[in-house]
N, C-alpha and C positions, 0 to 999 in steps of 0.2 A: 504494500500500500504506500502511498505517499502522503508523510506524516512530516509537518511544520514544527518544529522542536522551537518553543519563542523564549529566548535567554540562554546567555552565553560564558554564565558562570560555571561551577565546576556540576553544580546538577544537570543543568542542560545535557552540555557538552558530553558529560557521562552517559546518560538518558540517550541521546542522540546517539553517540558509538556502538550503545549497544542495539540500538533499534534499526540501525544499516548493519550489526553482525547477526543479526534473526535475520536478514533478507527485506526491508523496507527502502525506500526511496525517501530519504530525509534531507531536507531542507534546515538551517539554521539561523534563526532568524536574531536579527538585531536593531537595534536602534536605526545605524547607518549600515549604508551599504559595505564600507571599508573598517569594518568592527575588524580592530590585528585578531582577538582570541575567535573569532568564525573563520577567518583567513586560515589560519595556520590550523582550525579542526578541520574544517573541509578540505583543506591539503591532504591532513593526515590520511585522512580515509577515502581519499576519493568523491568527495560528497561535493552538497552543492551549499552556500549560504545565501545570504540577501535582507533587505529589511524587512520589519516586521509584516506587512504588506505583502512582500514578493513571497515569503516562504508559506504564509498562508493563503493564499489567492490558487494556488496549485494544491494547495495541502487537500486530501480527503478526512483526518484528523489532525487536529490541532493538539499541542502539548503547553502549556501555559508552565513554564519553570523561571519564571518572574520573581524575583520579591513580592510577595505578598502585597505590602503596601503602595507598590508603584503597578500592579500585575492591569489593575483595568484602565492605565493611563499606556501602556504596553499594545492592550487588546484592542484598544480604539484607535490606535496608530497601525496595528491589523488591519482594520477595517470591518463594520458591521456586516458588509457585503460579504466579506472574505470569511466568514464565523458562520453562515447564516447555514440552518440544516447539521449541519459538520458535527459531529465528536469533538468536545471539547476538555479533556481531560488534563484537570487541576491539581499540582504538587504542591503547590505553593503555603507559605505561611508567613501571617502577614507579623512577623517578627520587630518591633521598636529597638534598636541598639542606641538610643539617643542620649539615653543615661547608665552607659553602659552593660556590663555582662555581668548576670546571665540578661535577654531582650525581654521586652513585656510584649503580649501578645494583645495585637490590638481589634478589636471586634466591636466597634459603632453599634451601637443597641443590640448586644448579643449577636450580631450576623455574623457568619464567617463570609469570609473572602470569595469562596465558591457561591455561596449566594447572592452575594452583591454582583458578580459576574453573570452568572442566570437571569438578574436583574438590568443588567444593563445590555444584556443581549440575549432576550427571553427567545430566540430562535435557533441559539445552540443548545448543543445536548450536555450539559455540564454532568462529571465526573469526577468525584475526588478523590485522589488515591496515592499511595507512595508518600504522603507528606507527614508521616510518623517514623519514620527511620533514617540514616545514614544513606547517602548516594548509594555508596559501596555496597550496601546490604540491598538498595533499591533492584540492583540487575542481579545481583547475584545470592541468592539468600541462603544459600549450600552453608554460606561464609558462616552463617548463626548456627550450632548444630540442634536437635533438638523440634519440639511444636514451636510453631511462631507465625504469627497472621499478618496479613496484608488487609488494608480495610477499604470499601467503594463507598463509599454516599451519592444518589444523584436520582431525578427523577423520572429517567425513561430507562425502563428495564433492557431493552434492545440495545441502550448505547454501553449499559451495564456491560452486557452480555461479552461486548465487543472487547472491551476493557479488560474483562476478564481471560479475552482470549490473549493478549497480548502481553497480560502479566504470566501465566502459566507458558510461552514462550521465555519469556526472561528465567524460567526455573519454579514460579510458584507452580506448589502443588493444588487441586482441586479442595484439599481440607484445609488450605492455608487461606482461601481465597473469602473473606467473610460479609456479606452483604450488611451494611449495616441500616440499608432502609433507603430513605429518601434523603433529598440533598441537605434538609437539615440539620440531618448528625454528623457534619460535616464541620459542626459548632464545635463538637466534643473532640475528633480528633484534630481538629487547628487547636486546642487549647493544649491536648496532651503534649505540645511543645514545652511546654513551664515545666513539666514533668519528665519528659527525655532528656532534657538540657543539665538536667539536676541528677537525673540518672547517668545518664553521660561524666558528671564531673565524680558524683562516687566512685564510680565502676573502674574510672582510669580509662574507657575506651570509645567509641565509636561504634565498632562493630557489633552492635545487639539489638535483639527487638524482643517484641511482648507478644505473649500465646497467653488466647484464652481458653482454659483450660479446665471443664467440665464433672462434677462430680456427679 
């Protein structure tokens, strides 16, 4: 498929490598056309990049791997036109570093980020997913040993569906993959950010995630 990866940080760019090594046709989108860190990933792999616009205008899914906070000033430099119909699958977390670390998570009248997104372009299929772990653990989750879930929030089960097909490409398994409803629980994992950060600082590490785990 041809899949618009939008942000050129290290989730993107991560995101994107691995989603042209599954066999996708990926685009890297940025701000400008001459972005050096999409230059030199699209080199690396043979790929294509372009501005925010150009990667989703061809895209058949979109990837929104934005900062949080700046992700729907991002998407509307996409274009409404370029969003409209499409898979629009959200990693994002809308993280505050302004007063330093650990960041506060910032959420205008309890919304998450995915929602305000839905909202400003009520004609994409918004999907939240991947914004509770580590890049690293994002494509690859071999890396965690043990149960450990991946979570979807979003409100059309087909685009679900789709979402779901492309994380169990990356490696999740079928019992890793956890629906957690509609796009509004979408609130709860952008907030488990305050709580990985803090996990993360205990742990000493990076590389871990949370399984729910059944009695």
């Amino acid at each position: 498929m041809k899949i618009a990866v939008l942000g050129t940080g290290e989730v993107g760019r991560r995101l994107a490598g691995k989603l042209v090594a599954v066999g996708h046709e990926v685009t890297l989108g940025s701000r400008t056309a001459d972005n050096p860190a999409a230059i030199e990933w699209a080199t690396a792999t043979d790929a294509a990049h372009g501005t925010f616009a150009q990667a989703a205008a061809g895209a058949e899914i979109v990837l929104n791997a934005t900062g949080g906070l700046v992700s729907l000033a991002a998407l509307r430099a996409a274009g409404a036109e370029n969003l409209r119909g499409k898979v629009l699958i959200d990693v994002s977390n809308p993280l505050d570093f302004s007063e330093g670390f650990p960041p506060k998570v910032v959420q205008p009248d309890g919304i998450s980020v995915a929602e305000q997104i839905q909202a400003a372009f009520p004609e994409a299929k918004v999907v939240k997913t991947l914004n509770t772990m580590a890049n690293e653990v994002m494509v690859d989750p071999g890396q965690v040993p043990g149960p450990h879930n991946v979570f979807l929030s979003g409100d059309d089960a087909d685009a679900k569906a789709q979402v779901a097909g492309i994380l169990r490409s990356f490696g999740w398994g079928d019992d890793q993959v956890m629906d957690l409803g509609d796009l509004s629980s979408a609130r709860g994992t952008e907030l488990f950010l305050s709580l990985w950060l803090r996990l993360m600082g205990a742990a000493g590490a990076r590389v871990f995630n949370v399984g729910v785990l059944k009695g």
